[in-house]
Residue, then its C-alpha position, 0 to 999 in steps of 0.5 A: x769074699x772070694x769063692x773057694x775054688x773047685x779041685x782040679x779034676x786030675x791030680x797035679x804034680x811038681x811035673x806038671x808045675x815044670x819041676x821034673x824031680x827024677x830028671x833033676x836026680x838024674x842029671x845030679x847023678x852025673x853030677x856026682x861022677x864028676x865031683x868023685x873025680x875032684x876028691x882029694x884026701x881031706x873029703x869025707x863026705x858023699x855028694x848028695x848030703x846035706x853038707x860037704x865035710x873036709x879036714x885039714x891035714x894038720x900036719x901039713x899046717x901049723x895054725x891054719x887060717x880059712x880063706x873064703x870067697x864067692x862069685x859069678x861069671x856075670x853077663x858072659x853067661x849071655x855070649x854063652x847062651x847066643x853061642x850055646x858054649x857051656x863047657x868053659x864058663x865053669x872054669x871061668x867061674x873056679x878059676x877066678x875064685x882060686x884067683x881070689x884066695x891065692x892073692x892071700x897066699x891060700x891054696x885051695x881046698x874045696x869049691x861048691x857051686x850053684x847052678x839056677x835055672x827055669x828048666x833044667x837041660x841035663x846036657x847043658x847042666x852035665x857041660x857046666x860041671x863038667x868044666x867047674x869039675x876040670x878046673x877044680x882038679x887042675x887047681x887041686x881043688x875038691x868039689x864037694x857039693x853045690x846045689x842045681x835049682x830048677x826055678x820056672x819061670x823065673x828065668x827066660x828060656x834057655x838061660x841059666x845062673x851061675x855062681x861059686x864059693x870057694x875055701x883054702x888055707x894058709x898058715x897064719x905066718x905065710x898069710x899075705x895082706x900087703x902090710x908089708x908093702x913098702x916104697x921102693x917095692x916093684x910092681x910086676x904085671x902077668x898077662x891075660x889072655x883077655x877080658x877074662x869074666x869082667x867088663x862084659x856088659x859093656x863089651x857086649x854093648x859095644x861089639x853088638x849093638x854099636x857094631x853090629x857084629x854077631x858072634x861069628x863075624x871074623x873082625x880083622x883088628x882082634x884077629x879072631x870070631x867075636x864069639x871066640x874072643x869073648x868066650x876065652x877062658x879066664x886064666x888061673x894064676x895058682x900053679x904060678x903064684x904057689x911058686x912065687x909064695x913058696x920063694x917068699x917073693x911077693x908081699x902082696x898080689x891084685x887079682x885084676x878083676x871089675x874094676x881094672x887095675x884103678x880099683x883092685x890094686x888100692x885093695x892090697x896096699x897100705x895106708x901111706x902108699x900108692x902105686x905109680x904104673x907107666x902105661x905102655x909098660x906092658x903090649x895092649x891086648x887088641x880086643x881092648x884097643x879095639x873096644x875102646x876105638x868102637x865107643x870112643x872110650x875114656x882111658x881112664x873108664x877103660x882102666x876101671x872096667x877092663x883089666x887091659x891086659x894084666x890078670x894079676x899084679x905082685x908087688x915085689x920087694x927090689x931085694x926079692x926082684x932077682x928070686x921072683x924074676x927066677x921063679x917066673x921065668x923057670x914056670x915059661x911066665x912072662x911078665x911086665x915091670x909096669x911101675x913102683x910103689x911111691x908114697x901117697x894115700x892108696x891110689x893108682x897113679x898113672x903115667 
């Protein structure tokens, strides 16, 4: 039986165990500035209660449905630490969730974030926010609330977690599920400006410990410092697609994300379809060509983990090609015919 232990002879505080609370409220208070910046009119809450509360304007939807979704930035956040580059991981994070419910034809509504880390350094808290704050106010997107966990021990020095939940809406008429994918239908490609927040495990695999570069070695293939390249910020596709789903033009859209083109387009497709996608179709991004001659990559590994250059596919209607093709180029974005939808049981046939 094990002796009770003798009190400590002076009082112990959550300080001294590594969790400053008034620094915690004072970073939040900062925080709270912020997300102020975000609101928008259906905000009816504070930060800092329990919960965020937002109302739809019914006026404005006829019967509206919920689109919710949840994500990280995964391993980026490690070049973000070797760089001590914080203010665009926040946007990468939004900009990818907004991603992820425009594809259904949602717009945004509010985003709460969650942000983990041992011990907590308010200046680096304040640049992550302050880039999930710009990104949400780019996208008319409220932050509403989130939470800043100090957790010591728990993650090494210096690092941090980071993770997002969104929600929008869409009228349940306007809703897009690719149902309504047919053959015949085009499939068009939007560019990225590369890997945006996926594939990075290998990428940092390859480009440090194949290569041997650091981030600030200016590498002559991809015409940019590998830090640089790594850190762009994912793109967000909403100012376009809002465009594109006001015109009825598209019946259904992939966020290229992990897993390549070979794994998010068979998500939006219906059973008896398939997707023929001419490679070539669209200029390779160097960063890709060059990552896959370091590690002798596989074509076929590199299409399911990179999204090779297109952030976003649509799958136009032959009928809607012109309307979609007009809407596309008035907003300056260039896009890429890249294949058809054929008959076939939902897969990516490349050629």
């Amino acid at each position: 039986m094990a002796k009770t232990p003798s009190p400590s002879p002076t009082p112990v505080t959550y300080a001294d165990a590594g969790v400053d609370i008034s620094r915690a409220s004072r970073t939040k208070q900062r925080i709270k500035y912020l997300a102020h910046k975000t609101f928008t009119r259906g905000v009816l809450s504070e930060i800092g209660g329990f919960g965020g509360v937002f109302s739809i304007d019914k006026a404005k939807y006829t019967d509206p449905l919920l689109v919710s979704s949840v994500d990280g930035v995964g391993t980026k956040l490690k070049v973000a630490f070797e760089m001590d580059l914080h203010s665009t991981v926040g946007a990468d994070l939004v900009n990818h969730c907004v991603n992820d419910i425009a594809v259904q034809g949602a717009a945004p509504l509010f985003f709460m974030d969650y942000l983990a880390t041992g011990t907590l350094d308010p200046a680096v808290a304040e640049k992550v926010v302050e880039g999930i704050a710009d990104a949400c106010k780019h996208n008319g997107c409220a932050l509403i609330g989130g939470e800043t966990a100090e957790m010591p021990g728990f993650y090494p020095d210096g690092e941090y977690d980071l993770a997002g939940f969104i929600v929008g809406v869409v009228d349940r008429d306007r809703i897009i599920t690719g149902k309504d994918v047919q053959i015949g239908d085009i499939i068009l490609g939007l560019a990225s400006n590369g890997l945006h927040t996926n594939g990075y495990s290998l990428a940092r695999k390859l480009l440090f410990e194949v290569a041997h570069y650091s981030p600030e070695t200016y590498v002559n293939e991809i015409k940019n410092k590998v830090g640089n390249e790594l850190m762009r910020t994912h793109r967000s596709y909403w100012p376009v697609l809002k465009k594109l789903i006001d015109g009825q033009c598209v019946v259904a859209m992939a966020h290229i994300t992990g897993g390549g083109i070979t794994e998010n387009l068979p998500r939006v497709m219906p059973r008896g379809t398939a997707a023929a996608i001419e490679l070539g179709s669209w200029p390779a991004l160097p960063i890709f060509e060059h990552l896959q001659q370091l590690g002798s990559v596989p074509q076929e590994e590199m299409l399911r983990t990179f999204n090779m250059g297109l952030g976003m596919l649509l799958v136009v209607p032959a009928a809607k090609f012109k309307k979609a093709q007009t809407v596309l180029e008035r907003v300056g974005e260039k896009f890429y015919t890249i294949g058809r939808i054929i008959k076939g049981e939902r897969k990516v046939i490349y050629s």
